[in-house]
PDB file of N, CA, C and O in Angstrom:
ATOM      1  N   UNK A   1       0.846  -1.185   0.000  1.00  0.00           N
ATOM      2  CA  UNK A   1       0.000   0.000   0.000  1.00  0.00           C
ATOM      3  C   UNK A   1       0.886   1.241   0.000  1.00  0.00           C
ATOM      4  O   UNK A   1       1.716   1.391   0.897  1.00  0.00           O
ATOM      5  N   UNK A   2       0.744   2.094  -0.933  1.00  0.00           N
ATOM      6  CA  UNK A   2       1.297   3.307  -0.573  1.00  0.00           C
ATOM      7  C   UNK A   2       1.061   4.193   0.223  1.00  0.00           C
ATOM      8  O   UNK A   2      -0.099   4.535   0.454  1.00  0.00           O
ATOM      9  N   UNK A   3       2.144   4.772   0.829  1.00  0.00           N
ATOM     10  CA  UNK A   3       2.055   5.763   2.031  1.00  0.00           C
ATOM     11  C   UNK A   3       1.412   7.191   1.608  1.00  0.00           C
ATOM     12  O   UNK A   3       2.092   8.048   1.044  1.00  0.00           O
ATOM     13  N   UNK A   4       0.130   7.361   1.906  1.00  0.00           N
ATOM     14  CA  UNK A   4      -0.540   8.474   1.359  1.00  0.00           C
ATOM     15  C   UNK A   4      -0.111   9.455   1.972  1.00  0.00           C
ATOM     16  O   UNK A   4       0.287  10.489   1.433  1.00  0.00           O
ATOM     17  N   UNK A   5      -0.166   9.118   3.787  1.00  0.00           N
ATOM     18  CA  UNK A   5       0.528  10.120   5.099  1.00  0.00           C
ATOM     19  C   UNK A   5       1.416   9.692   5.372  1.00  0.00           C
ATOM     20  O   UNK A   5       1.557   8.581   4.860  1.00  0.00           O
ATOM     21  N   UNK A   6       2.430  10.086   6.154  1.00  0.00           N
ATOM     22  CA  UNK A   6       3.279  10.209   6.921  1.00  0.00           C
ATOM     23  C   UNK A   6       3.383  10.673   8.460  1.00  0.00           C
ATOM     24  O   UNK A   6       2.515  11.419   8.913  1.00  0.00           O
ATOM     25  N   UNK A   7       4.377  10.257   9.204  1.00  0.00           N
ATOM     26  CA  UNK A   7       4.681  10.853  10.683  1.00  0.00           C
ATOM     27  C   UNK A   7       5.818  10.480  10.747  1.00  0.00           C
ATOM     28  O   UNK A   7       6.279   9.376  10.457  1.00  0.00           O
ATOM     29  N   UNK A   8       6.406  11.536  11.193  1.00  0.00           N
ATOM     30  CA  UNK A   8       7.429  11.651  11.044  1.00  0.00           C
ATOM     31  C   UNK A   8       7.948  12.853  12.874  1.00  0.00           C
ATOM     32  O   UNK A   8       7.574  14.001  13.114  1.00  0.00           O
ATOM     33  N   UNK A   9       8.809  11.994  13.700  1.00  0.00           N
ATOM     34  CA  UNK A   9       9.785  12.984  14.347  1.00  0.00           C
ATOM     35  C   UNK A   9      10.571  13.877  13.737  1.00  0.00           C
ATOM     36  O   UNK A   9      11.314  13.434  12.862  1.00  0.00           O
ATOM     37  N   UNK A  10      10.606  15.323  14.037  1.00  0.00           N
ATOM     38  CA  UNK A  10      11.420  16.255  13.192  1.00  0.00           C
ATOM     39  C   UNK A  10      12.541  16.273  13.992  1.00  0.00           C
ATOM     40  O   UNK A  10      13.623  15.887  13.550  1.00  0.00           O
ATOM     41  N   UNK A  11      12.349  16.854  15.613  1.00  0.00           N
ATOM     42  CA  UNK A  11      13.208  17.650  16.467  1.00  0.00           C
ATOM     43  C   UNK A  11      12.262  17.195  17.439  1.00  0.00           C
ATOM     44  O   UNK A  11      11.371  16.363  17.267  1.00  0.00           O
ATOM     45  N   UNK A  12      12.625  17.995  18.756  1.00  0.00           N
ATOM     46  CA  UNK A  12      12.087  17.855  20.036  1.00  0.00           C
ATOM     47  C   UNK A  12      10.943  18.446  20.147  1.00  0.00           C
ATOM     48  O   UNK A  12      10.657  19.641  20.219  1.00  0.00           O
ATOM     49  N   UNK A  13      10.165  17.285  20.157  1.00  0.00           N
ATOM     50  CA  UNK A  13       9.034  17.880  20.654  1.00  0.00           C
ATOM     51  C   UNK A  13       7.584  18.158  19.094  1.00  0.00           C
ATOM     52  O   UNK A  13       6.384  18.422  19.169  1.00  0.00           O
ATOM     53  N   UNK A  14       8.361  17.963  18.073  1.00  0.00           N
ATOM     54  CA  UNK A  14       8.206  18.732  16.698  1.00  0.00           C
ATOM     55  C   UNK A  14       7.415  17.861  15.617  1.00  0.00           C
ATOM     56  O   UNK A  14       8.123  17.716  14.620  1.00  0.00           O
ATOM     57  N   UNK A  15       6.368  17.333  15.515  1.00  0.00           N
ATOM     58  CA  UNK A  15       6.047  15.893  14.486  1.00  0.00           C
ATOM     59  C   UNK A  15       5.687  16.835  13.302  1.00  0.00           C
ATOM     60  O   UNK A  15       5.392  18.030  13.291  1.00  0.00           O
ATOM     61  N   UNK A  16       5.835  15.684  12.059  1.00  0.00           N
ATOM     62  CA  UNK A  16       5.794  16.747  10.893  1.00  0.00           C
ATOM     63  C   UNK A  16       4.469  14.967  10.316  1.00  0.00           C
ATOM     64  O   UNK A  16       4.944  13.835  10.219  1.00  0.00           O
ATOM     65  N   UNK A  17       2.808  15.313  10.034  1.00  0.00           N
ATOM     66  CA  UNK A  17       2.121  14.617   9.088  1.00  0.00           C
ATOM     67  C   UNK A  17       2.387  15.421   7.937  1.00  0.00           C
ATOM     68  O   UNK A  17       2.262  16.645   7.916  1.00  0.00           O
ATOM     69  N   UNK A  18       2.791  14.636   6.881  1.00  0.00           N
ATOM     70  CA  UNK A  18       2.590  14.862   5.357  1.00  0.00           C
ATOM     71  C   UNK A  18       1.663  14.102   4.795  1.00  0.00           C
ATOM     72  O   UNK A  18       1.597  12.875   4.866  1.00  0.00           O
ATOM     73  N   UNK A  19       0.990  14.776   4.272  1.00  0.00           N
ATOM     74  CA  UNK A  19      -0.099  14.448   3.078  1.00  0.00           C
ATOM     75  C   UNK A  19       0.663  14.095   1.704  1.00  0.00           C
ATOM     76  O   UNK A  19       1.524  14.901   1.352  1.00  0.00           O
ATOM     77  N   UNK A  20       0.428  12.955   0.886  1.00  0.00           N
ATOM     78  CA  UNK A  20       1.688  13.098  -0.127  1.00  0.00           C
ATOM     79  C   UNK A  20       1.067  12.084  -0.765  1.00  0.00           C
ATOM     80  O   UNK A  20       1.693  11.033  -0.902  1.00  0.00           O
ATOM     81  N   UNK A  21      -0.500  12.216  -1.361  1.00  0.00           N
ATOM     82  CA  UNK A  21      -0.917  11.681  -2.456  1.00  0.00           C
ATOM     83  C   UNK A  21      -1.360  11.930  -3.659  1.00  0.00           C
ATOM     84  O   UNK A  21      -2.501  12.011  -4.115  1.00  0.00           O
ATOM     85  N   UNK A  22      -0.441  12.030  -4.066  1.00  0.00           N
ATOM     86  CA  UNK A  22      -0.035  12.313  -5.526  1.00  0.00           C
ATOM     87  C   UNK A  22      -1.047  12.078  -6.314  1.00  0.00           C
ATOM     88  O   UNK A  22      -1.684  13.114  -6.503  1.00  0.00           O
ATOM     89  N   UNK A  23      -1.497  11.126  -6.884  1.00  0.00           N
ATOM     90  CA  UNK A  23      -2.536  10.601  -7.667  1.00  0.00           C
ATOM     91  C   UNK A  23      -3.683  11.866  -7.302  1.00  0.00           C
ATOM     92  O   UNK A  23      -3.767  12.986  -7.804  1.00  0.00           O
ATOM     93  N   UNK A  24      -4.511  11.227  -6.239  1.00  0.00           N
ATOM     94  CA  UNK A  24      -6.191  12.049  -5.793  1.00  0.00           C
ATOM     95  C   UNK A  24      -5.715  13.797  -4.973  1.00  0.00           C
ATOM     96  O   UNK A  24      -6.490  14.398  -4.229  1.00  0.00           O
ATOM     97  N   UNK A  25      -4.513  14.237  -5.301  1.00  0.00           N
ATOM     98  CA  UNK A  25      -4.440  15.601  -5.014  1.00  0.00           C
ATOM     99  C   UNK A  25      -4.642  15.901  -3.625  1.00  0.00           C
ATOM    100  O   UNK A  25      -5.058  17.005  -3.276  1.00  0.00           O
ATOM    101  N   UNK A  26      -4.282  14.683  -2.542  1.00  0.00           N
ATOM    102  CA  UNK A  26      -4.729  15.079  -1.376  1.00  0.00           C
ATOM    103  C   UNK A  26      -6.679  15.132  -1.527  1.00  0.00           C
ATOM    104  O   UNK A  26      -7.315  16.082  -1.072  1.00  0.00           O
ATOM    105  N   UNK A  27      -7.108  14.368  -1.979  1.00  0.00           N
ATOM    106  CA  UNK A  27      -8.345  14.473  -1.833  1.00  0.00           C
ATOM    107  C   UNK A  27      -8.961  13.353  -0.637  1.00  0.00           C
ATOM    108  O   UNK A  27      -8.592  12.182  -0.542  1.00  0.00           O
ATOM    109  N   UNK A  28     -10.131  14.125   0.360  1.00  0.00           N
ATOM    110  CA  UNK A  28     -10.219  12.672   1.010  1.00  0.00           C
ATOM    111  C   UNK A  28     -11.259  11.779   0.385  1.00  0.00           C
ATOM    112  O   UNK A  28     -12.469  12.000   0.349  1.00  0.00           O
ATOM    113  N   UNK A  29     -10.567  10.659  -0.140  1.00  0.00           N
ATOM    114  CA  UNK A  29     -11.037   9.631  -0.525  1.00  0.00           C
ATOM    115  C   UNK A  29     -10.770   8.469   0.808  1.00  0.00           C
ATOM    116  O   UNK A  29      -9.942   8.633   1.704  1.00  0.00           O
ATOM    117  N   UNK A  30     -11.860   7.076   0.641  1.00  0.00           N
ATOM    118  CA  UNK A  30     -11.458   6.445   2.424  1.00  0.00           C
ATOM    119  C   UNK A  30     -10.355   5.759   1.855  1.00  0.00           C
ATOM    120  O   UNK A  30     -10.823   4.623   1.784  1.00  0.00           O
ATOM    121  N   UNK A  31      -9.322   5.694   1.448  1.00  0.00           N
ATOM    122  CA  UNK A  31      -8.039   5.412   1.725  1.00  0.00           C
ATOM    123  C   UNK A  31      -7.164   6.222   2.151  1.00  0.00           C
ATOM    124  O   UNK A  31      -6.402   5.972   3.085  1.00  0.00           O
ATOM    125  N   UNK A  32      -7.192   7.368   1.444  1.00  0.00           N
ATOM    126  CA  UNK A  32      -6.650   8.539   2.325  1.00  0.00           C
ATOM    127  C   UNK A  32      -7.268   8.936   3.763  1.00  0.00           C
ATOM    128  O   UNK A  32      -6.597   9.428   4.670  1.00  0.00           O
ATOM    129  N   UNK A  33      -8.110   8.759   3.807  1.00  0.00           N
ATOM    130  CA  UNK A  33      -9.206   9.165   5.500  1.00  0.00           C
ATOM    131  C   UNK A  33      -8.304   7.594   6.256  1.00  0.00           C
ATOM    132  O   UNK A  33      -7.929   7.659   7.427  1.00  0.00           O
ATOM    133  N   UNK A  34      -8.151   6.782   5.733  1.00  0.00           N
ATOM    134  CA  UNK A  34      -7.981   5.866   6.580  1.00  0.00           C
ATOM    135  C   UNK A  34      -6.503   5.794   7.117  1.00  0.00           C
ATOM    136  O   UNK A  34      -6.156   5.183   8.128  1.00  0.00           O
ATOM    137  N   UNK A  35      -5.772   6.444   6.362  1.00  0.00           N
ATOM    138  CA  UNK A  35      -4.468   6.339   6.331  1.00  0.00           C
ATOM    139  C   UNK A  35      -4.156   7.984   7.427  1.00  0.00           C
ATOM    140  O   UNK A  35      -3.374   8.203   8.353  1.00  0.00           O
ATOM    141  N   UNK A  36      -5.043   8.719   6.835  1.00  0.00           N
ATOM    142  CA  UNK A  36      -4.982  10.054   8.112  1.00  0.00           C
ATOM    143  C   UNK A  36      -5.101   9.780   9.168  1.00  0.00           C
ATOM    144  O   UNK A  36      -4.278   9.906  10.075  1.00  0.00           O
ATOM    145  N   UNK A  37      -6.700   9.145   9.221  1.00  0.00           N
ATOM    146  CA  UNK A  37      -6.516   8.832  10.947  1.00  0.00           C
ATOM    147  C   UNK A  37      -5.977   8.196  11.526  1.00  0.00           C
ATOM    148  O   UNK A  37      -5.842   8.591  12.684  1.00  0.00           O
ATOM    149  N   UNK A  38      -5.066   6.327  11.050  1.00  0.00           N
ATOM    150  CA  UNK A  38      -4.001   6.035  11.854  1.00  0.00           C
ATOM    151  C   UNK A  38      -2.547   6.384  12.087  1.00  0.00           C
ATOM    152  O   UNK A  38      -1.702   5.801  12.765  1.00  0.00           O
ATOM    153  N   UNK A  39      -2.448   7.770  11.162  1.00  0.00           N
ATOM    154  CA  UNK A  39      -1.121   8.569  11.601  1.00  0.00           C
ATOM    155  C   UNK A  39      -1.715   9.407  12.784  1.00  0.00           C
ATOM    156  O   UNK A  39      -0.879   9.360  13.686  1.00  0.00           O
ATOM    157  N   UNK A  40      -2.960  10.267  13.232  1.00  0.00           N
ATOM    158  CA  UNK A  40      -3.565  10.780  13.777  1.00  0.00           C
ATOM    159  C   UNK A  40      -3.431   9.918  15.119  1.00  0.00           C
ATOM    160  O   UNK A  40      -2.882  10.380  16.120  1.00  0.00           O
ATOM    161  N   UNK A  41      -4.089   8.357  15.053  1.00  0.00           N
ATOM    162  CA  UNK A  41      -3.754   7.933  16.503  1.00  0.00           C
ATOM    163  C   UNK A  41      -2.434   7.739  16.700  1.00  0.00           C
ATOM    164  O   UNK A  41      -2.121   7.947  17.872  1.00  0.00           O
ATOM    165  N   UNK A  42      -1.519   7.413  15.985  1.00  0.00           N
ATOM    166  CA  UNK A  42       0.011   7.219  16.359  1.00  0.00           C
ATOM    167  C   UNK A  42      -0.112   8.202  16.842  1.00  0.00           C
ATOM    168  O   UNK A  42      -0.317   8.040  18.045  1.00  0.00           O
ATOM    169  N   UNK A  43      -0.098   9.786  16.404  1.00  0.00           N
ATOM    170  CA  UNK A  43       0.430  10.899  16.571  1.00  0.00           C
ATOM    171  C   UNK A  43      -0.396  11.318  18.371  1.00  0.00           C
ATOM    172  O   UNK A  43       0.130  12.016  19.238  1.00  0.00           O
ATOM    173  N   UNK A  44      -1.553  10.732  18.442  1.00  0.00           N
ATOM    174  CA  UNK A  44      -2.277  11.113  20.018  1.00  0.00           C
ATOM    175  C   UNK A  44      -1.392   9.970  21.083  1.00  0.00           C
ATOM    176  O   UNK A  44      -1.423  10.002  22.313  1.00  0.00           O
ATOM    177  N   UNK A  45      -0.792   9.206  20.419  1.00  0.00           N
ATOM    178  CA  UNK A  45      -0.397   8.307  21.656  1.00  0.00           C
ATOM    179  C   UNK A  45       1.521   8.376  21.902  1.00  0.00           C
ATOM    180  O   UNK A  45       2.254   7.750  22.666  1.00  0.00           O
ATOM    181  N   UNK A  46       1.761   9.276  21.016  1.00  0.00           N
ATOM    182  CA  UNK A  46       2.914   9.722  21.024  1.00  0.00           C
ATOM    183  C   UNK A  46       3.475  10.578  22.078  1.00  0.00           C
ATOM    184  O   UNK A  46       3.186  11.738  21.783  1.00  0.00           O
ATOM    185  N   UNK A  47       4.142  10.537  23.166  1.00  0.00           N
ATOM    186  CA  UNK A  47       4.433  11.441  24.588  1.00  0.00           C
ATOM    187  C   UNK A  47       5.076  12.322  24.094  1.00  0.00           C
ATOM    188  O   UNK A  47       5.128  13.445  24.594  1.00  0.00           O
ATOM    189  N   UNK A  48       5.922  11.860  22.613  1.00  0.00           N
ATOM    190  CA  UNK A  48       7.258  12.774  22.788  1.00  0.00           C
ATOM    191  C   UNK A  48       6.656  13.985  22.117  1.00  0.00           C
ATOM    192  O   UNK A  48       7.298  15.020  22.299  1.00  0.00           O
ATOM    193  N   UNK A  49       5.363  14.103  21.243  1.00  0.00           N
ATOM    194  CA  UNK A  49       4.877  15.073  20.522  1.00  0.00           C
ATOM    195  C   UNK A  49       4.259  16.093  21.302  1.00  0.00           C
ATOM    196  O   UNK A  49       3.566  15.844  22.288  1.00  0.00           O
ATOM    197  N   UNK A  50       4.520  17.335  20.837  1.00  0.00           N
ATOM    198  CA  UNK A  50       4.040  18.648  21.516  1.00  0.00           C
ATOM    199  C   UNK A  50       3.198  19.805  20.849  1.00  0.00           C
ATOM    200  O   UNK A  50       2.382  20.680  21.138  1.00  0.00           O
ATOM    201  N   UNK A  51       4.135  19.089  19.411  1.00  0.00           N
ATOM    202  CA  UNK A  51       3.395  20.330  18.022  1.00  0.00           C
ATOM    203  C   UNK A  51       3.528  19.370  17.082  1.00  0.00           C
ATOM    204  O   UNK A  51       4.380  18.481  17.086  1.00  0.00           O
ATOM    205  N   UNK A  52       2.422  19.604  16.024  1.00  0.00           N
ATOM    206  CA  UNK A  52       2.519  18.693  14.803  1.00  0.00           C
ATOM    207  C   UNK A  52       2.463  19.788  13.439  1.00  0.00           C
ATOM    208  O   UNK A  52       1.710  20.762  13.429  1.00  0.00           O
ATOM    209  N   UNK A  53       3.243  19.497  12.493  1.00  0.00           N
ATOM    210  CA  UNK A  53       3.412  20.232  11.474  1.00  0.00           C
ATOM    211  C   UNK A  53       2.189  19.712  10.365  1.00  0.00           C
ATOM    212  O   UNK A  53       2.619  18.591  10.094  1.00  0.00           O
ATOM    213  N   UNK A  54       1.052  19.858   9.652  1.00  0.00           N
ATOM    214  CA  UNK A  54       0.702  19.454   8.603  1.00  0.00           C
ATOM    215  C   UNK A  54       0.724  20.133   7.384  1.00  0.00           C
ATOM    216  O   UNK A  54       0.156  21.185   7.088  1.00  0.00           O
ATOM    217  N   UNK A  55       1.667  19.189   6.498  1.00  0.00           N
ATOM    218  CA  UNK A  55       2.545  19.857   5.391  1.00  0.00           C
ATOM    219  C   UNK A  55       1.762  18.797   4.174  1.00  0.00           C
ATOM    220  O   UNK A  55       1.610  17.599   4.412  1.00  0.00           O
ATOM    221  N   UNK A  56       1.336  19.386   2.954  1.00  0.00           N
ATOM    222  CA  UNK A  56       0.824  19.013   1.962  1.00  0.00           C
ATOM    223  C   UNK A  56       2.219  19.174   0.749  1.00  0.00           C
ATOM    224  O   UNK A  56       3.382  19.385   1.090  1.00  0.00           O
ATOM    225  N   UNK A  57       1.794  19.031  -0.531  1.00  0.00           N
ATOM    226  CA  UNK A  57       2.632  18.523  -1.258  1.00  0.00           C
ATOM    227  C   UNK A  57       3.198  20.157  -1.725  1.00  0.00           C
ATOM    228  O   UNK A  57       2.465  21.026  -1.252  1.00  0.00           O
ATOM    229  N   UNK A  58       3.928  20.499  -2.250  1.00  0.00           N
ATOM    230  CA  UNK A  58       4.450  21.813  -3.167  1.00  0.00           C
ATOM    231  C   UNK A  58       3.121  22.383  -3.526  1.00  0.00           C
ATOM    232  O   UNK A  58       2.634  23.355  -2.949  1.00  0.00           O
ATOM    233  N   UNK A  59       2.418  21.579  -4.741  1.00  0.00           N
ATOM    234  CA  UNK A  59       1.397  22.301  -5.474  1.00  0.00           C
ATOM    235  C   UNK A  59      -0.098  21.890  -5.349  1.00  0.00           C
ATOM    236  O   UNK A  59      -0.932  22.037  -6.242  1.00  0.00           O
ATOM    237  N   UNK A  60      -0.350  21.290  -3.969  1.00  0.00           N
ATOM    238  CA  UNK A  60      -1.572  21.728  -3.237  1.00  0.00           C
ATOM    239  C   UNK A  60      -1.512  21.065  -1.846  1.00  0.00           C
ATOM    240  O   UNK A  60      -0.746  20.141  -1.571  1.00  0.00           O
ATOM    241  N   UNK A  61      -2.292  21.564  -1.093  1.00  0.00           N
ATOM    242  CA  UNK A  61      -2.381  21.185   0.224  1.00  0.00           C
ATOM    243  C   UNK A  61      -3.324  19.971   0.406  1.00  0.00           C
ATOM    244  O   UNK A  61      -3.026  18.833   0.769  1.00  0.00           O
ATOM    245  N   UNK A  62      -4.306  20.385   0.133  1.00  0.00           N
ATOM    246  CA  UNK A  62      -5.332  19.583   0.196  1.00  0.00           C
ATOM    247  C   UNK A  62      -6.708  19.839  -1.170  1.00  0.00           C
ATOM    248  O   UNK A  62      -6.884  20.910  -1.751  1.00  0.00           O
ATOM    249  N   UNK A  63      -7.377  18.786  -1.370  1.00  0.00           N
ATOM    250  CA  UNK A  63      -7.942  19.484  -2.865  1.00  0.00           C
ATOM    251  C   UNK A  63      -9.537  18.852  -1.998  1.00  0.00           C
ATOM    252  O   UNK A  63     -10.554  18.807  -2.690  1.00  0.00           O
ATOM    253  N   UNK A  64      -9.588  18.556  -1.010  1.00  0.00           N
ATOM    254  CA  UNK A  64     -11.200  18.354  -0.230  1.00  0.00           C
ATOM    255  C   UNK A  64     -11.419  17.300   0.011  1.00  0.00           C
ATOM    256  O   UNK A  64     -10.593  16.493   0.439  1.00  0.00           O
ATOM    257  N   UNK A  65     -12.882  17.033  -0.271  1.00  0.00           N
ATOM    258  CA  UNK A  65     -13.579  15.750  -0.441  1.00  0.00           C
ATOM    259  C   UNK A  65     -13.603  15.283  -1.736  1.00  0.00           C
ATOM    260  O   UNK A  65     -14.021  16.029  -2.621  1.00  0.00           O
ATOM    261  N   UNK A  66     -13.017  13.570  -2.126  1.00  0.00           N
ATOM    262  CA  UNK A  66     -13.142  13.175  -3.257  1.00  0.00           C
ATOM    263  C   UNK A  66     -14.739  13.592  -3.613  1.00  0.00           C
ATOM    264  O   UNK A  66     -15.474  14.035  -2.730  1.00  0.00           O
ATOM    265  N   UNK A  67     -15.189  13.403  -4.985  1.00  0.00           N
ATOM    266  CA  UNK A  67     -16.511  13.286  -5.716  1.00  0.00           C
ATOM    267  C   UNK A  67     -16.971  12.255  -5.201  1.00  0.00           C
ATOM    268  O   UNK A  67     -18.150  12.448  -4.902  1.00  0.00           O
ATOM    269  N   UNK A  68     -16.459  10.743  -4.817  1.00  0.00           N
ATOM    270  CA  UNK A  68     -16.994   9.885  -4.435  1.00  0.00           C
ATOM    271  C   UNK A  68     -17.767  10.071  -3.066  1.00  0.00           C
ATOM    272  O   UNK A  68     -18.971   9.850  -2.937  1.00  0.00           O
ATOM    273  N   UNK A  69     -16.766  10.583  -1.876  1.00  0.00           N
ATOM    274  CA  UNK A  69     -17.439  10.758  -0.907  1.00  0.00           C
ATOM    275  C   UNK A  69     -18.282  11.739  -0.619  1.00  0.00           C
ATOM    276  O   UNK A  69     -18.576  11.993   0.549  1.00  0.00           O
ATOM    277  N   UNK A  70     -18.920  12.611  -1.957  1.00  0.00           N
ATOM    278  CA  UNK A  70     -19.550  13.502  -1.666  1.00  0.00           C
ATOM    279  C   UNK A  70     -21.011  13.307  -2.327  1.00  0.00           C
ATOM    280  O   UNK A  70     -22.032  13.927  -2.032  1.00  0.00           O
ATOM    281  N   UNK A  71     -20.843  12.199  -3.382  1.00  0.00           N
ATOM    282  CA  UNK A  71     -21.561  11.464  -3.640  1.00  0.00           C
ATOM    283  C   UNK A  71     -22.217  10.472  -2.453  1.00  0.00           C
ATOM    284  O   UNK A  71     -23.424  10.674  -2.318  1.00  0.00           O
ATOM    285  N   UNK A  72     -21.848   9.783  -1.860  1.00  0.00           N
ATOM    286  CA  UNK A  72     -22.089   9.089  -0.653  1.00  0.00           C
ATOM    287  C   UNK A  72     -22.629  10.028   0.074  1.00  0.00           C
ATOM    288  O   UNK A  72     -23.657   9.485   0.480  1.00  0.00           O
ATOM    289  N   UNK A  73     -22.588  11.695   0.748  1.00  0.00           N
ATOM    290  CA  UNK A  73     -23.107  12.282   1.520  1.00  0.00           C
ATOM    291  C   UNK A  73     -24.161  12.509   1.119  1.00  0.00           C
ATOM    292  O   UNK A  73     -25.084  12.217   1.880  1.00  0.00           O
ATOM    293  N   UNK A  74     -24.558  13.201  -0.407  1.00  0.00           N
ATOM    294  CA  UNK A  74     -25.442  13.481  -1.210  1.00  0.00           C
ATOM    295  C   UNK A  74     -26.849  12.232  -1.414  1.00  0.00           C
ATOM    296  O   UNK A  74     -27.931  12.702  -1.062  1.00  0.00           O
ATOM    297  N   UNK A  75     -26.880  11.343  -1.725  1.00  0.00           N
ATOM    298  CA  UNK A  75     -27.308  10.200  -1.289  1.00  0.00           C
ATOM    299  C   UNK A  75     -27.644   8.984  -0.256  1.00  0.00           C
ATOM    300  O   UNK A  75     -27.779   7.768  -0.397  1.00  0.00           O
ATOM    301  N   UNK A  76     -27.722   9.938   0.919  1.00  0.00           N
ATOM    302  CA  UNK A  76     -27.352   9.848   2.455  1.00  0.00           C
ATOM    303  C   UNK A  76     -26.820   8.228   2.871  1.00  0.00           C
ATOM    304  O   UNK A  76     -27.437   7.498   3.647  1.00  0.00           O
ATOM    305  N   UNK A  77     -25.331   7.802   2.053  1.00  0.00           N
ATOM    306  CA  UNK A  77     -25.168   6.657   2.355  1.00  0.00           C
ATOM    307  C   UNK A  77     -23.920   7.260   3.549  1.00  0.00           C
ATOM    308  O   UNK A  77     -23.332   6.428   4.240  1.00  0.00           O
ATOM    309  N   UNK A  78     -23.656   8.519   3.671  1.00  0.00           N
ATOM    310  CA  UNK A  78     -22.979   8.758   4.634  1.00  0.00           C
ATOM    311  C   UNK A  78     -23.581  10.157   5.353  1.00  0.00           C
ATOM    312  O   UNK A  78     -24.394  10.814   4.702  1.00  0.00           O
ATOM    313  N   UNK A  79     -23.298  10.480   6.305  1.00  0.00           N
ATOM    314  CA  UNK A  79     -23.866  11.897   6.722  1.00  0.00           C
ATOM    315  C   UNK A  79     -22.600  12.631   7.774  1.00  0.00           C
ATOM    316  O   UNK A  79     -21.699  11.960   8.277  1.00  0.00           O
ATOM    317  N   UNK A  80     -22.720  13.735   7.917  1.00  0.00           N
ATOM    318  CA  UNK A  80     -22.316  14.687   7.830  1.00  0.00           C
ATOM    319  C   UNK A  80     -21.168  14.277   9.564  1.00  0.00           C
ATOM    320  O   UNK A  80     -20.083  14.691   9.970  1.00  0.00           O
ATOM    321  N   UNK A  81     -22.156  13.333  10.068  1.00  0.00           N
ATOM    322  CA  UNK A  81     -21.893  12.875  11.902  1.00  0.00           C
ATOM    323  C   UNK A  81     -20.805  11.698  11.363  1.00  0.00           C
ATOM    324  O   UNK A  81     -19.769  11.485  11.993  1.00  0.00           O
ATOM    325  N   UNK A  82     -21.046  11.174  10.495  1.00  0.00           N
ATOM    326  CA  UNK A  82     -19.818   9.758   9.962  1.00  0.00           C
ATOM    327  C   UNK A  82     -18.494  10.636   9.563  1.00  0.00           C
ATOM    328  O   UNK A  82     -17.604   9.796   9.429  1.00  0.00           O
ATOM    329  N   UNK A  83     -17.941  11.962   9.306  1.00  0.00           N
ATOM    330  CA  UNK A  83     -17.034  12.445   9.132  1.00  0.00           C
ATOM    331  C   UNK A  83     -16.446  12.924  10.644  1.00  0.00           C
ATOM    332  O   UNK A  83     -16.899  13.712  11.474  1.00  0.00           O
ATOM    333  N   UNK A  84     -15.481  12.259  10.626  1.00  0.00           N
ATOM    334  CA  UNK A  84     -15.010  12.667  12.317  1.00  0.00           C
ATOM    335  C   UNK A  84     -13.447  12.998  12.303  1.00  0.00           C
ATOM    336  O   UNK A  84     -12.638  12.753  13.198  1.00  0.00           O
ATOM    337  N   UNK A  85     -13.226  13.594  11.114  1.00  0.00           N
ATOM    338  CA  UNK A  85     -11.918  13.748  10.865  1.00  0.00           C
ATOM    339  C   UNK A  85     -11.700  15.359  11.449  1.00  0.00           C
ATOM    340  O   UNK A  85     -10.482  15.406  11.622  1.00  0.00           O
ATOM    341  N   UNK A  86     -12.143  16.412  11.756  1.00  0.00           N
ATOM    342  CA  UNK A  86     -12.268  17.346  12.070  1.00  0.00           C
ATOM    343  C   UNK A  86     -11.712  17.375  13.932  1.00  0.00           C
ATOM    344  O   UNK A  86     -10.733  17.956  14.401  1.00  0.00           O
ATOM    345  N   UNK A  87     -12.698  16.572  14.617  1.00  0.00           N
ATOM    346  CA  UNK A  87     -12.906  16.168  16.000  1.00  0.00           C
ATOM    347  C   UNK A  87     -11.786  15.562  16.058  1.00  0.00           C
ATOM    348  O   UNK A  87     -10.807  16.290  15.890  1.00  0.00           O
ATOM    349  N   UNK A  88     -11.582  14.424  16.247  1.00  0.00           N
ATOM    350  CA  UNK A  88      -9.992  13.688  15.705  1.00  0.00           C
ATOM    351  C   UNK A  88      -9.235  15.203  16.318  1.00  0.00           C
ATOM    352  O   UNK A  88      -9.045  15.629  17.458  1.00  0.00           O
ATOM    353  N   UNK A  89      -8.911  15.771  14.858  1.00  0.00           N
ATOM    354  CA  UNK A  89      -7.479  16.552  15.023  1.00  0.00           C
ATOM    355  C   UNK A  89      -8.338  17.393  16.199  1.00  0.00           C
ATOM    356  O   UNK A  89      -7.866  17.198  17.319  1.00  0.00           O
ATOM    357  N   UNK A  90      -9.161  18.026  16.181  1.00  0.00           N
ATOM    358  CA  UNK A  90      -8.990  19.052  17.643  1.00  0.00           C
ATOM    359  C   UNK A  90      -9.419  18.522  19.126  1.00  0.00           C
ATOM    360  O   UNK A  90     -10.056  19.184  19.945  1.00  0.00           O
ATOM    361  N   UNK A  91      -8.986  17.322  19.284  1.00  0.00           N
ATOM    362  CA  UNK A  91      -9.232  16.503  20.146  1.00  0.00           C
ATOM    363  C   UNK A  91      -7.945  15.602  20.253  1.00  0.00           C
ATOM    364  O   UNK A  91      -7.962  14.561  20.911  1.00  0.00           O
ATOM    365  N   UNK A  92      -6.742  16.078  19.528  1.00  0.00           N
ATOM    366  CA  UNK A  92      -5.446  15.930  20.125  1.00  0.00           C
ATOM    367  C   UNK A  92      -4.943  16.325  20.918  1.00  0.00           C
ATOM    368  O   UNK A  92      -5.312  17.484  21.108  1.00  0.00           O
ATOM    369  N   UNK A  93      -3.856  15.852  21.923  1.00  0.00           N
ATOM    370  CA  UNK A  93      -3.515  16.210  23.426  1.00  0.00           C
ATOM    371  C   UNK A  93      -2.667  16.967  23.347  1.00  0.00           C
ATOM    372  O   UNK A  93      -2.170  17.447  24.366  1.00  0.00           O
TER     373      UNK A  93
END
């Protein structure tokens, strides 16, 4: 599987997630969502972390929600409470 994210120790205290999927533009598609949030729990159960850097590619950061998963919202096979990627990050320690 390719590494969509990353975690990475920089320095003390310093974690750097990269976003670095090339193909879908940083789009969240659930391979990318899936691959965010278990850098996300590494990154909450990590002592040595204090600050986390989130760094996207040169020529975009993030490009949203794939079409697919917005399709899925649109067609209420997902809703708005099944996205918990938001909570997640501001519910890091």
């Amino acid at each position: 599987m390719n590494a969509l994210v990353t975690l990475s120790m920089v320095e003390d205290g310093i974690a750097l997630l990269k976003l670095q999927d090339k193909v879908g533009q940083n789009s969240f598609h659930h391979a990318f969502i899936e691959q965010l949030l278990a850098r996300l729990a590494e990154l909450a159960g990590d002592e040595r972390a204090r600050v986390c850097i989130f760094r996207g590619m040169p020529e975009v950061f993030c490009s949203g929600a794939h079409q697919d998963l917005l399709l899925e919202l649109a067609d209420g096979k997902q809703t708005a409470s099944d996205i918990i990627l938001s909570k997640v990050v501001l519910d890091l320690p």
